[in-house]
HTML snippet that shows the backbone in 3Dmol.js (N, CA, C, O; Angstrom):
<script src="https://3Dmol.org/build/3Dmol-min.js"></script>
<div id="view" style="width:600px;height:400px;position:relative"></div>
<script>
const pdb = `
ATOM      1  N   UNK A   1     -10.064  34.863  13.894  1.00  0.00           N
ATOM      2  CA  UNK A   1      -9.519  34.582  12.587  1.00  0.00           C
ATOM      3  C   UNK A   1      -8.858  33.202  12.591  1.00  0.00           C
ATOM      4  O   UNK A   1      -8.389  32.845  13.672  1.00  0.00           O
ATOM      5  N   UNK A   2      -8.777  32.601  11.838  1.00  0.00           N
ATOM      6  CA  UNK A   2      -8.780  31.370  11.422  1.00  0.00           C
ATOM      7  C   UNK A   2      -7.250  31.242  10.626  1.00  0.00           C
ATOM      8  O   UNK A   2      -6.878  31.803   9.595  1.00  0.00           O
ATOM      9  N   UNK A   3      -6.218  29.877  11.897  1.00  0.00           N
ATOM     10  CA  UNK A   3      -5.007  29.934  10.895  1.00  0.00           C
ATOM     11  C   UNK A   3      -4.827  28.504  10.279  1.00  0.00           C
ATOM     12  O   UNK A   3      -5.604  27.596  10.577  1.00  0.00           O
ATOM     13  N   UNK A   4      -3.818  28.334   9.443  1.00  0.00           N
ATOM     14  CA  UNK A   4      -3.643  27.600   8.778  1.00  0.00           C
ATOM     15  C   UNK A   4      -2.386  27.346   8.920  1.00  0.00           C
ATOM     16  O   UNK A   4      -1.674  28.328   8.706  1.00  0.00           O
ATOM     17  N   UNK A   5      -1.567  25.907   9.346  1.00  0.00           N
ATOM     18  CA  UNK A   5      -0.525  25.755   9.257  1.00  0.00           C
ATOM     19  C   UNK A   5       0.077  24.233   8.538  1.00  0.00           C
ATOM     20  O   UNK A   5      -0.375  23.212   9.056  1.00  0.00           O
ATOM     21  N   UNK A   6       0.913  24.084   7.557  1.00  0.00           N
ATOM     22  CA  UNK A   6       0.814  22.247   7.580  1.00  0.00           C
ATOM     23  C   UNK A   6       2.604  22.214   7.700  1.00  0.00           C
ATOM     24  O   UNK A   6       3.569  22.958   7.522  1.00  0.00           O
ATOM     25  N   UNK A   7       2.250  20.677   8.168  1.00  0.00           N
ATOM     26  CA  UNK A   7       3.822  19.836   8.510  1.00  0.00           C
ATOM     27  C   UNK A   7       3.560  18.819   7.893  1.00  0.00           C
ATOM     28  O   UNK A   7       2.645  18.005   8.012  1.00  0.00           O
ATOM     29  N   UNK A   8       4.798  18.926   6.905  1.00  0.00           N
ATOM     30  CA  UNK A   8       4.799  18.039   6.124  1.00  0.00           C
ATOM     31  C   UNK A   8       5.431  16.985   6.719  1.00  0.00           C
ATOM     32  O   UNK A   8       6.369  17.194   7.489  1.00  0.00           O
ATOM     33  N   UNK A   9       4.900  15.451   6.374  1.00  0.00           N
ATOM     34  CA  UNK A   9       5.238  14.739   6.669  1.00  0.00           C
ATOM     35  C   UNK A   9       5.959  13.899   5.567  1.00  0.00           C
ATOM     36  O   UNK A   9       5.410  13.576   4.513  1.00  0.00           O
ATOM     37  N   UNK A  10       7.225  13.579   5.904  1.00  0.00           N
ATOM     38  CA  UNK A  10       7.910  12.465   5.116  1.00  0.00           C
ATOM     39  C   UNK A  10       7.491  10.664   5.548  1.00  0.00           C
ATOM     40  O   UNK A  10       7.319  10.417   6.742  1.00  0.00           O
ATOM     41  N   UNK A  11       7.386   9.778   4.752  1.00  0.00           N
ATOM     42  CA  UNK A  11       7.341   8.526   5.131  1.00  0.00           C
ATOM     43  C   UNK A  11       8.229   7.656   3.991  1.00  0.00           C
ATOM     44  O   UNK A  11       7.923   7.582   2.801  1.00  0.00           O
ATOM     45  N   UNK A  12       9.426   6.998   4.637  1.00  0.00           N
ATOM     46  CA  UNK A  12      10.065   6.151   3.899  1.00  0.00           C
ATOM     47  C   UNK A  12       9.824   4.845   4.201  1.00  0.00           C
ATOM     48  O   UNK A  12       9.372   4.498   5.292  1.00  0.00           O
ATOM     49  N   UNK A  13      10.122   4.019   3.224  1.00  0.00           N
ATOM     50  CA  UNK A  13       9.842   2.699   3.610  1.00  0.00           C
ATOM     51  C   UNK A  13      10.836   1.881   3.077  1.00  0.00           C
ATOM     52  O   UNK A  13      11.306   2.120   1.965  1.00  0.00           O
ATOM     53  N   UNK A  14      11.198   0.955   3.748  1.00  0.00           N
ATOM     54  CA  UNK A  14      12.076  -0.096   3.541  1.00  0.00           C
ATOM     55  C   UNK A  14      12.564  -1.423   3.721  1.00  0.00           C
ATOM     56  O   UNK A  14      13.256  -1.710   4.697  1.00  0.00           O
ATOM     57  N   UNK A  15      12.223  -2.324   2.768  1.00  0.00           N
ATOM     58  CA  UNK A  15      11.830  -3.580   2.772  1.00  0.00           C
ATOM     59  C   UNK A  15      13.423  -4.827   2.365  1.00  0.00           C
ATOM     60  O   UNK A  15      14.223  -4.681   1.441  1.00  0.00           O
ATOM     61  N   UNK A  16      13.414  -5.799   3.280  1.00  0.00           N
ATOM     62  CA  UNK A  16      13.924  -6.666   3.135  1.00  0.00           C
ATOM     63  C   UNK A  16      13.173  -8.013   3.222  1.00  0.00           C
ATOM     64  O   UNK A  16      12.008  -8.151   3.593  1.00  0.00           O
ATOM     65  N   UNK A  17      14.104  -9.078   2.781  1.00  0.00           N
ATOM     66  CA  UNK A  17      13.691 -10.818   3.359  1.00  0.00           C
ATOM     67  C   UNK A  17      12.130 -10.790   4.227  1.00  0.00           C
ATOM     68  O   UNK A  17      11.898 -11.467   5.229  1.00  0.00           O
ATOM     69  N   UNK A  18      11.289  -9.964   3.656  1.00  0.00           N
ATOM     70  CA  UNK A  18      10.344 -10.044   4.568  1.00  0.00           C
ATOM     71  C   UNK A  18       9.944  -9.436   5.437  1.00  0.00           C
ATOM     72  O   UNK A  18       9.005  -9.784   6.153  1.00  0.00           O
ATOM     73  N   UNK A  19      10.670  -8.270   5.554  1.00  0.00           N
ATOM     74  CA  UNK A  19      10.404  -7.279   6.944  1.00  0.00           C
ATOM     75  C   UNK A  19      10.278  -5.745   6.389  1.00  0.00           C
ATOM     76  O   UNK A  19      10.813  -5.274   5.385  1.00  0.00           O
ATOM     77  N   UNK A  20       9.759  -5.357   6.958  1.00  0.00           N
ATOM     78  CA  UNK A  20       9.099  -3.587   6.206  1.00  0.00           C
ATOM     79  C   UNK A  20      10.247  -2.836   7.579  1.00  0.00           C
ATOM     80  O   UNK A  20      10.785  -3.214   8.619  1.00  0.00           O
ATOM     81  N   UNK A  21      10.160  -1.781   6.871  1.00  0.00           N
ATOM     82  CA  UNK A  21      10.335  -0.623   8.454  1.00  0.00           C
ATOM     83  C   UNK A  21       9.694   0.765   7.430  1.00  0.00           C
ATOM     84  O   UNK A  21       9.734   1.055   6.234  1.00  0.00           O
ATOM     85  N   UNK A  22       9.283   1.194   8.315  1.00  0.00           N
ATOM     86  CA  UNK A  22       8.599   2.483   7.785  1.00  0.00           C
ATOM     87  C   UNK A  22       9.502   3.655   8.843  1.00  0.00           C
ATOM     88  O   UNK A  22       9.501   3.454  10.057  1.00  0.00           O
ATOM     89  N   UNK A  23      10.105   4.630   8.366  1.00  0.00           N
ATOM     90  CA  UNK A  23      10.766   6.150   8.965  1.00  0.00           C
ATOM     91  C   UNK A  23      10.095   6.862   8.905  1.00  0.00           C
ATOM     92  O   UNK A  23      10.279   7.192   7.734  1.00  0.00           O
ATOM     93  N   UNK A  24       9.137   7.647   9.343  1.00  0.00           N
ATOM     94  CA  UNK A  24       8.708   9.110   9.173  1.00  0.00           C
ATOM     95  C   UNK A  24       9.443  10.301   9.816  1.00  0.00           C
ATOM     96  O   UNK A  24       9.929  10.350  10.946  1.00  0.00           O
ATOM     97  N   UNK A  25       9.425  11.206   8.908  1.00  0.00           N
ATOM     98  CA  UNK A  25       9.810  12.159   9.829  1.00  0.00           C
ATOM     99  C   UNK A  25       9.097  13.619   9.734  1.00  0.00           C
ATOM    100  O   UNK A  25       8.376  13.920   8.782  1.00  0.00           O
ATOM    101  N   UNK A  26       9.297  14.251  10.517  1.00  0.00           N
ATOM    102  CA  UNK A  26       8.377  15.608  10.734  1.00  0.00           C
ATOM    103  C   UNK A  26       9.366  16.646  11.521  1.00  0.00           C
ATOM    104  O   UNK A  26      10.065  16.299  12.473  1.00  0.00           O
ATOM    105  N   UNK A  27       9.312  18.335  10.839  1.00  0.00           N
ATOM    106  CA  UNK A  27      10.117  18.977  11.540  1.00  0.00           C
ATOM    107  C   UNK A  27       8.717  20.237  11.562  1.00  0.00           C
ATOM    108  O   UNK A  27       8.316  20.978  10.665  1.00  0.00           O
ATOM    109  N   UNK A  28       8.274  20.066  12.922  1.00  0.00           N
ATOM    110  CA  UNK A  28       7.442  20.997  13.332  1.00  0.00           C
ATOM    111  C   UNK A  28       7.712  22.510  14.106  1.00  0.00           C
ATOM    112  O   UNK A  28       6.855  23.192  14.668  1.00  0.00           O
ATOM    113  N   UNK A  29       8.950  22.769  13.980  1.00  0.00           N
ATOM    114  CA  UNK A  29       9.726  23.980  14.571  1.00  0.00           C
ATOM    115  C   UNK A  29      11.541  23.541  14.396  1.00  0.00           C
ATOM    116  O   UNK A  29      12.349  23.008  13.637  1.00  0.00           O
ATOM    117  N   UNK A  30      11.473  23.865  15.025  1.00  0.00           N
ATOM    118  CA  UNK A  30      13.463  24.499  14.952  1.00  0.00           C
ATOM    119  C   UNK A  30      13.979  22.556  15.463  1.00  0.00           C
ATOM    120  O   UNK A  30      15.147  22.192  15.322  1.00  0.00           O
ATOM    121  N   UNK A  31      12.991  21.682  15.961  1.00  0.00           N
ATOM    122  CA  UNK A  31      13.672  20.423  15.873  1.00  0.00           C
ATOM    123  C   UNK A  31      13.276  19.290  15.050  1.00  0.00           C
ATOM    124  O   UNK A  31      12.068  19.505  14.950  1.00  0.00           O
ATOM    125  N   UNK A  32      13.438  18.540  14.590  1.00  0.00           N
ATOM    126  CA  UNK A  32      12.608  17.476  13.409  1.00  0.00           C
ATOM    127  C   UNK A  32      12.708  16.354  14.510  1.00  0.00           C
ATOM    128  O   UNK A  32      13.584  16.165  15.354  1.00  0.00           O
ATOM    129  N   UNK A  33      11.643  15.724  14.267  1.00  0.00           N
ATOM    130  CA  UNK A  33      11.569  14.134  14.629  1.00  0.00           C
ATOM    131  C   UNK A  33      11.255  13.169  14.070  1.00  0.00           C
ATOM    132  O   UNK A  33      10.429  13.462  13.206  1.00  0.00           O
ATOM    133  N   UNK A  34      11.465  12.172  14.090  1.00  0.00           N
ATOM    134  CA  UNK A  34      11.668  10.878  13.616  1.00  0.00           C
ATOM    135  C   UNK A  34      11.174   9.430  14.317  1.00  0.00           C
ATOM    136  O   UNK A  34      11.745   9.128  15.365  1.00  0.00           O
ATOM    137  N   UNK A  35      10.449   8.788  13.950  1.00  0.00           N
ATOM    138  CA  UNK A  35      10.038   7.428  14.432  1.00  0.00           C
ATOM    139  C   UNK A  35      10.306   6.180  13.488  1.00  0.00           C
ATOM    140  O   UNK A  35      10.744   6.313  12.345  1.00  0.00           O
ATOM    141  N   UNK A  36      10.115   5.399  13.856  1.00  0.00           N
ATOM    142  CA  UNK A  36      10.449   4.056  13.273  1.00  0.00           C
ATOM    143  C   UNK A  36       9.197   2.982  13.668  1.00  0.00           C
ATOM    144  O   UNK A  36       8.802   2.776  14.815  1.00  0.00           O
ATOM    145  N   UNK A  37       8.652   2.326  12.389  1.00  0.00           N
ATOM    146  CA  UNK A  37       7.677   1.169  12.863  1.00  0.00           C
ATOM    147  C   UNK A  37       8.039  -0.147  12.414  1.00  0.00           C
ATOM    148  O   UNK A  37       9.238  -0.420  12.348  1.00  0.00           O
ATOM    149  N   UNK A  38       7.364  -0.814  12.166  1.00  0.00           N
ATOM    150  CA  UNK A  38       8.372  -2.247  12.067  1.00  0.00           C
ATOM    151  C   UNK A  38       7.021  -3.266  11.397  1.00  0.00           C
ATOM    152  O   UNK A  38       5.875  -3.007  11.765  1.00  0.00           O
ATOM    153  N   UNK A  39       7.209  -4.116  10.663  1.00  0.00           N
ATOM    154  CA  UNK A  39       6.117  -5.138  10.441  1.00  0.00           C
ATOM    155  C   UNK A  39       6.745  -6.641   9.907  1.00  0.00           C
ATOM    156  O   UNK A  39       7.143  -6.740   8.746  1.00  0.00           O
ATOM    157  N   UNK A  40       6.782  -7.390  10.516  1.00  0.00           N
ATOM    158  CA  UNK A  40       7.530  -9.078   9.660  1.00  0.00           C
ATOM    159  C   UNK A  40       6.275  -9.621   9.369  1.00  0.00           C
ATOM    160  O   UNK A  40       5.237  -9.778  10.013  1.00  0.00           O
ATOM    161  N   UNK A  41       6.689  -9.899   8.078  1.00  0.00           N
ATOM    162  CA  UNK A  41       6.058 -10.995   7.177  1.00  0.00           C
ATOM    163  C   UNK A  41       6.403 -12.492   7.738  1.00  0.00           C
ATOM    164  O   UNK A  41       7.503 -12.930   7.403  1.00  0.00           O
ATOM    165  N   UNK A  42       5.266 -13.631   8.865  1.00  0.00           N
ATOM    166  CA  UNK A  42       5.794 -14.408   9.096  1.00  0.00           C
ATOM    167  C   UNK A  42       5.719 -15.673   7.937  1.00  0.00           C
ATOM    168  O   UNK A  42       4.780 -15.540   7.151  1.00  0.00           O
ATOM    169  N   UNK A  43       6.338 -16.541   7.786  1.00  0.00           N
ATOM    170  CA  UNK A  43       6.723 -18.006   6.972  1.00  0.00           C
ATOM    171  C   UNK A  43       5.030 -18.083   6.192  1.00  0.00           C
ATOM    172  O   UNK A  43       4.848 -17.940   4.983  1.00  0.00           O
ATOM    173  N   UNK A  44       4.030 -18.315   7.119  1.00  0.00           N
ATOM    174  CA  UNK A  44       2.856 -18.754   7.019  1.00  0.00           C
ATOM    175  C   UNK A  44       1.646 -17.813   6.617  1.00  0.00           C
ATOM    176  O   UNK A  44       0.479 -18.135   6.395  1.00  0.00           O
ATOM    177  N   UNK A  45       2.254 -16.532   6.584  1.00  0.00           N
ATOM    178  CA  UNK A  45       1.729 -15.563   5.833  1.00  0.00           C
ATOM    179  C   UNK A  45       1.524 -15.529   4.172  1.00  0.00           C
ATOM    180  O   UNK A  45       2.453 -16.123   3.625  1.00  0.00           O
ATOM    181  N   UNK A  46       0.560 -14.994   3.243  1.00  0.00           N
ATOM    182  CA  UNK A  46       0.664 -14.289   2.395  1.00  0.00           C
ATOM    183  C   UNK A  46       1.870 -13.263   1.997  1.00  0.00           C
ATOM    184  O   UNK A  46       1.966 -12.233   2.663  1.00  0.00           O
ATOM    185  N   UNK A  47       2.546 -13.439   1.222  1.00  0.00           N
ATOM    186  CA  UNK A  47       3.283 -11.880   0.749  1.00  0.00           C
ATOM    187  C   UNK A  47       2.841 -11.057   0.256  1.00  0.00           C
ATOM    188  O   UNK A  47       2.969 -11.050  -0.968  1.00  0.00           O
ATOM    189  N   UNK A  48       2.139  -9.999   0.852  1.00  0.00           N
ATOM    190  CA  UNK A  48       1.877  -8.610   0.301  1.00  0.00           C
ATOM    191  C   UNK A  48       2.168  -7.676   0.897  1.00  0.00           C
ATOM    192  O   UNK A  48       1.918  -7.336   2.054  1.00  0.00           O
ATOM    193  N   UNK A  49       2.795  -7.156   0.000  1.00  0.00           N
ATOM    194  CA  UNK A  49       4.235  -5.633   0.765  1.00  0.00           C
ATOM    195  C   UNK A  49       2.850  -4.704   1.280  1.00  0.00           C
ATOM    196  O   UNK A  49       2.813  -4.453   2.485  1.00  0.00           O
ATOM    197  N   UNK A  50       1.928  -4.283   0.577  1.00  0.00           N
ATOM    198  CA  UNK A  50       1.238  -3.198   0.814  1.00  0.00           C
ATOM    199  C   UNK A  50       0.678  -3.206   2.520  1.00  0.00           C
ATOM    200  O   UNK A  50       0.425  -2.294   3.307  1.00  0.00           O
ATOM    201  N   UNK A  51       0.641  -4.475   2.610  1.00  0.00           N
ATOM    202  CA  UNK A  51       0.286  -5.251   4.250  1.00  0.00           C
ATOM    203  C   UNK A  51       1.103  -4.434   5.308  1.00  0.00           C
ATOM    204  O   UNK A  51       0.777  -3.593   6.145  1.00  0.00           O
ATOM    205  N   UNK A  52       2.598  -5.157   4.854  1.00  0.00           N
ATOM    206  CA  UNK A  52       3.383  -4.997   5.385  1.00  0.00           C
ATOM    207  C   UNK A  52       3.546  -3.118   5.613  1.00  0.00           C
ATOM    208  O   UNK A  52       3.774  -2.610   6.710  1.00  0.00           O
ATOM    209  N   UNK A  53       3.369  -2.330   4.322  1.00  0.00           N
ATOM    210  CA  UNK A  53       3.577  -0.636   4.517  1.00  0.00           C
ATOM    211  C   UNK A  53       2.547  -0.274   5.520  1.00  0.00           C
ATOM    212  O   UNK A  53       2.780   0.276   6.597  1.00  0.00           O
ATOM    213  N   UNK A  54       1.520  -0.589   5.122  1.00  0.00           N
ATOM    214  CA  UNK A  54       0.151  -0.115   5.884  1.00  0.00           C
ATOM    215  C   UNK A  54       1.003  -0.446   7.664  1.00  0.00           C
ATOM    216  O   UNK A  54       1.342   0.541   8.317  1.00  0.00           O
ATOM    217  N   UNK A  55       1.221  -1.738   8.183  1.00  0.00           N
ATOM    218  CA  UNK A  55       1.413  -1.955   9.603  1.00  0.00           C
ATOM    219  C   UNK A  55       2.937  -0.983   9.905  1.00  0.00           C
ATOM    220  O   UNK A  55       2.877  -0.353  10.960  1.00  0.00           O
ATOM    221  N   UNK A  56       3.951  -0.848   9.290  1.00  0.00           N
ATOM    222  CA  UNK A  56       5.063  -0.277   9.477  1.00  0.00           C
ATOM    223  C   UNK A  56       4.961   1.097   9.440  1.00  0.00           C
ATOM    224  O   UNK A  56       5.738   1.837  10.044  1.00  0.00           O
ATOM    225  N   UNK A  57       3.788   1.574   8.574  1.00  0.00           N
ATOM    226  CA  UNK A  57       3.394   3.190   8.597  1.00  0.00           C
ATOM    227  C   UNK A  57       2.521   3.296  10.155  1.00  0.00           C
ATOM    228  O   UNK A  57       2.731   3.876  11.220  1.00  0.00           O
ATOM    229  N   UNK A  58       1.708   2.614   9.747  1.00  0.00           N
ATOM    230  CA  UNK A  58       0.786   2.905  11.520  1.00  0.00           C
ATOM    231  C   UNK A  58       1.958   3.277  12.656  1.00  0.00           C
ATOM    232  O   UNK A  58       2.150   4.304  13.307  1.00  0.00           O
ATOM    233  N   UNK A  59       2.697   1.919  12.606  1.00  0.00           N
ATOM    234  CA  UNK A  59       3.541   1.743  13.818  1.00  0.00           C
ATOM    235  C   UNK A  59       3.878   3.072  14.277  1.00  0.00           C
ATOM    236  O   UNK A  59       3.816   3.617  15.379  1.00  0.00           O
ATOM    237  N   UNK A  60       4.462   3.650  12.488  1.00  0.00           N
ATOM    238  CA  UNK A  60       5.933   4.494  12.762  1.00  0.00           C
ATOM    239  C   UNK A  60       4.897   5.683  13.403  1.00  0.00           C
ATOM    240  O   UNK A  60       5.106   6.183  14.508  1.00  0.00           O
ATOM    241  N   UNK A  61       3.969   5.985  12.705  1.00  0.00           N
ATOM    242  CA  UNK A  61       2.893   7.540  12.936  1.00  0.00           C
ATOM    243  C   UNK A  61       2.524   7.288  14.182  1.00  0.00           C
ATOM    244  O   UNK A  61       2.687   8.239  14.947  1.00  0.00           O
ATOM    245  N   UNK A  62       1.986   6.111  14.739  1.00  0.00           N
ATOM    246  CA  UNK A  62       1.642   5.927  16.073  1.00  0.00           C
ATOM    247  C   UNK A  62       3.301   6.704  17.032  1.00  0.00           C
ATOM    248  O   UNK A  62       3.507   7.796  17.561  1.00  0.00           O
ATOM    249  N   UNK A  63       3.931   5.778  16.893  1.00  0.00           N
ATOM    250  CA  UNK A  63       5.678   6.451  17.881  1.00  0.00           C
ATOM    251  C   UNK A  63       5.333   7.706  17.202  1.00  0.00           C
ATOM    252  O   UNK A  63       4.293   8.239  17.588  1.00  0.00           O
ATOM    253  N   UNK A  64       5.704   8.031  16.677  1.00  0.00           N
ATOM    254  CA  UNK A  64       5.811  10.045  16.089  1.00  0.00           C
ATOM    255  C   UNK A  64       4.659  10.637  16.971  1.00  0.00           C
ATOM    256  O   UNK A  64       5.123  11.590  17.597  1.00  0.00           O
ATOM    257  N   UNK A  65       3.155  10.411  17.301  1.00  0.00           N
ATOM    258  CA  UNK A  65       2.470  10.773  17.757  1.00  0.00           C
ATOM    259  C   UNK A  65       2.833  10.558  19.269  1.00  0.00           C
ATOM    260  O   UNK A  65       2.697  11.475  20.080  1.00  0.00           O
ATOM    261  N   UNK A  66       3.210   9.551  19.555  1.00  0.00           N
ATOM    262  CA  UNK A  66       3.712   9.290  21.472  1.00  0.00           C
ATOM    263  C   UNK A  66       4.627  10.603  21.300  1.00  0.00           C
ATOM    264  O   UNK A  66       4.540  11.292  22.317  1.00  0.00           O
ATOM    265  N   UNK A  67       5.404  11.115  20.411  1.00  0.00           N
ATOM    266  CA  UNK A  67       6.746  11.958  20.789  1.00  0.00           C
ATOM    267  C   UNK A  67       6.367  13.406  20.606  1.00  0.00           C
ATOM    268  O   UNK A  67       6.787  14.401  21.197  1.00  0.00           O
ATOM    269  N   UNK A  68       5.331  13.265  19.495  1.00  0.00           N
ATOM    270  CA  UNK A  68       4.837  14.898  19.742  1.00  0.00           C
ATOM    271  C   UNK A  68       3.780  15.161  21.150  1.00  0.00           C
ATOM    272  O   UNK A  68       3.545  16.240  21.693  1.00  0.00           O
ATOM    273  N   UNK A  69       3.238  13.758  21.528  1.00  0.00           N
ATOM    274  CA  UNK A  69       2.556  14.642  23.008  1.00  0.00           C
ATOM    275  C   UNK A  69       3.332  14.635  23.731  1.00  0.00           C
ATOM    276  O   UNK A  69       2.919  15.395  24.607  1.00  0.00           O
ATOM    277  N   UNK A  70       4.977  14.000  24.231  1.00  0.00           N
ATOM    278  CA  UNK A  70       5.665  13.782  25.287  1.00  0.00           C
ATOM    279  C   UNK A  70       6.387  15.578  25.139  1.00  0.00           C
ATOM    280  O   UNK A  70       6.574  16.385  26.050  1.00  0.00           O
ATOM    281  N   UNK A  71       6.683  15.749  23.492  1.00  0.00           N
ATOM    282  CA  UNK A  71       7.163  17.109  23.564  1.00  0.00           C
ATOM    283  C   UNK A  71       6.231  18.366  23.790  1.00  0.00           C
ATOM    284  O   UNK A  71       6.700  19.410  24.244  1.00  0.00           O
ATOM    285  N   UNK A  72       4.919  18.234  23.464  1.00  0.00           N
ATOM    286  CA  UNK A  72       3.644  19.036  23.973  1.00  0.00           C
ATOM    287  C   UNK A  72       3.385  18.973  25.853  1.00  0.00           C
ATOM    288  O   UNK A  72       2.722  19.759  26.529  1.00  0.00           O
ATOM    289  N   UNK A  73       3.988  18.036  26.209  1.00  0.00           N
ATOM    290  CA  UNK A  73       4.010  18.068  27.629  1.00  0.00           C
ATOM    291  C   UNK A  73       5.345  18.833  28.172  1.00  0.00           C
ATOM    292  O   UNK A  73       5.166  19.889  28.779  1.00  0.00           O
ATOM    293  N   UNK A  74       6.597  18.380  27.995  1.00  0.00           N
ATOM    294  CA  UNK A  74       7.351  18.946  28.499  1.00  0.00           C
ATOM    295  C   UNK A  74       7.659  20.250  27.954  1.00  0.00           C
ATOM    296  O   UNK A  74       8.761  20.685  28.288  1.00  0.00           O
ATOM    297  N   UNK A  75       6.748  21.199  26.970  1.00  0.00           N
ATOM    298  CA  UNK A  75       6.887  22.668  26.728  1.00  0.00           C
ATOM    299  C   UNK A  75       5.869  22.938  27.801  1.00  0.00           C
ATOM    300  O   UNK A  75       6.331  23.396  28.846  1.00  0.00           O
ATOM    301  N   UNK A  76       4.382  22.713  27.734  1.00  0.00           N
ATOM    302  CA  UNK A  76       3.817  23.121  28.740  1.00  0.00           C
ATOM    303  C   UNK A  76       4.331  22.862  30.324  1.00  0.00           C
ATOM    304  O   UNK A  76       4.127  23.734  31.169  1.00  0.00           O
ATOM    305  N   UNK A  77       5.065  21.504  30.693  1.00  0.00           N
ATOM    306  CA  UNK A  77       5.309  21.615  31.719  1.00  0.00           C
ATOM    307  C   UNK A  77       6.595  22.609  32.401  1.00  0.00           C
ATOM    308  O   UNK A  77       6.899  22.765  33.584  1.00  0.00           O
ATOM    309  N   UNK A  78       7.289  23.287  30.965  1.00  0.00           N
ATOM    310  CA  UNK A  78       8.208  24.566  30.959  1.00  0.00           C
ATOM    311  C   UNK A  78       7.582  25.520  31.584  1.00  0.00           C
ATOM    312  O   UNK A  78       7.878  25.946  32.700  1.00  0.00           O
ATOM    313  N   UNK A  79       6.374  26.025  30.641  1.00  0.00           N
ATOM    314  CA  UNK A  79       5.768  27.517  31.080  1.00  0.00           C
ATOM    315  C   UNK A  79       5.471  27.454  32.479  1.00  0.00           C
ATOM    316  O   UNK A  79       5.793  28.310  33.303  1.00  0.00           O
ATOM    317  N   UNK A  80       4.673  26.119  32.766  1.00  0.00           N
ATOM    318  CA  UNK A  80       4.109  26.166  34.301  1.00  0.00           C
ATOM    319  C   UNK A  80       4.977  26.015  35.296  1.00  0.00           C
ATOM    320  O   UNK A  80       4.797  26.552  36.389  1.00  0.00           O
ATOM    321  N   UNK A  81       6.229  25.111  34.961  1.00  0.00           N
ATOM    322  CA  UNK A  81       7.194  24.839  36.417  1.00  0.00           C
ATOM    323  C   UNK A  81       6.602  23.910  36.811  1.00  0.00           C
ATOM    324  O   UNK A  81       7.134  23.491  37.840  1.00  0.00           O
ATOM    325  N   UNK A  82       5.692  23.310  36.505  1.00  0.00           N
ATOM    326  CA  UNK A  82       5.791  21.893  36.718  1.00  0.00           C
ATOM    327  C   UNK A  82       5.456  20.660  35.962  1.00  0.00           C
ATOM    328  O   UNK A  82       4.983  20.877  34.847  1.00  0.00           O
ATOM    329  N   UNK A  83       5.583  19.488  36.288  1.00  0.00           N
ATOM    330  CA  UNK A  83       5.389  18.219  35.276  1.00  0.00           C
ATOM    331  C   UNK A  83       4.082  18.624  35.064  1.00  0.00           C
ATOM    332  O   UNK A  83       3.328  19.379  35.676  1.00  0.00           O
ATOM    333  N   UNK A  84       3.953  17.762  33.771  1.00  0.00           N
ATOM    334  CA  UNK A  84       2.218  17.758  33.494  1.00  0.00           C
ATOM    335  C   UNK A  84       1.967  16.468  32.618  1.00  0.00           C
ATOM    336  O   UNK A  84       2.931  16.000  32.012  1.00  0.00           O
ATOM    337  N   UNK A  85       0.522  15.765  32.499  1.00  0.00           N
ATOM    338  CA  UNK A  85       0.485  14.821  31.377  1.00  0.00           C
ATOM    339  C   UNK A  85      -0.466  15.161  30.503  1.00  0.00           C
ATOM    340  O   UNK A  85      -1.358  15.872  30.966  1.00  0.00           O
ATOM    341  N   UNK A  86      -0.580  14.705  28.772  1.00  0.00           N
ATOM    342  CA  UNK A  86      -1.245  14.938  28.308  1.00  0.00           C
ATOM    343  C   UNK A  86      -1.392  13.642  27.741  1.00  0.00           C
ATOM    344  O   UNK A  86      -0.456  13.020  27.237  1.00  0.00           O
ATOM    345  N   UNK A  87      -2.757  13.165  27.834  1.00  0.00           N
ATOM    346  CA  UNK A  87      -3.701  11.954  27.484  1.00  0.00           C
ATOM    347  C   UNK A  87      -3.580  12.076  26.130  1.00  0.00           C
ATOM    348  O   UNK A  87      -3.493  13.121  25.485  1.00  0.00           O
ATOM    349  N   UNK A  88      -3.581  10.651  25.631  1.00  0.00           N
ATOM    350  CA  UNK A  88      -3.732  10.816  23.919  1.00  0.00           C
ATOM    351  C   UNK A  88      -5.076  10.855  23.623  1.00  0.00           C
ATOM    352  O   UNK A  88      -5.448  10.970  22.455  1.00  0.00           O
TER     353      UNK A  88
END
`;
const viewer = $3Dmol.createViewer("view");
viewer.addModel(pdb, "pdb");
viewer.setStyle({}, {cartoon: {color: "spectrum"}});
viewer.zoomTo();
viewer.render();
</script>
C-alpha cells in the first residue's frame, strides 16, 4: 500500500543594497530546520532580483538538503551503533 506524506516547505526571502538571502525552513517531525543561502548582486551585474531569488533559494534548499542527510545518517547510525554515511 502506497503512503503519502508532504512537508511543507517555507521559503523567505530577503533583499537588501544588492544582496538576497533566502531562509527555508522545514519541520519534518518533532524538530524543524532551517538553512540559509546567500546571492550578491556584483557592481557589474544586471539588477534582477528574480536572479538573485532563484541563486539564494538553490543555495538555501541545497544546505537544508546537506542537513536532512546528515540527520538521516545520524538516526540510522542510532539504530545500528555505529557511524554511517549517506551519499547525496
Amino acid at each position: 500500500m502506497q503512503h503519502v506524506r508532504e512537508w511543507p516547505i517555507r521559503l523567505y526571502f530577503f533583499e537588501e543594497d544588492g544582496q538576497t538571502q533566502a531562509r527555508v525552513w522545514l519541520k519534518p517531525g518533532a524538530t524543524a530546520l532551517e538553512a540559509v543561502g546567500e546571492a550578491l548582486c556584483e557592481p557589474t551585474d544586471f539588477d534582477v532580483p528574480e536572479i538573485g531569488d532563484e541563486v539564494a533559494a538553490g543555495r538555501a534548499l541545497v544546505a537544508l538538503g546537506t542537513k536532512l542527510l546528515r540527520s538521516g545518517e545520524a538516526d540510522v547510525a542510532d539504530l545500528r551503533g555505529a557511524p554511517v554515511h549517506i551519499d547525496p
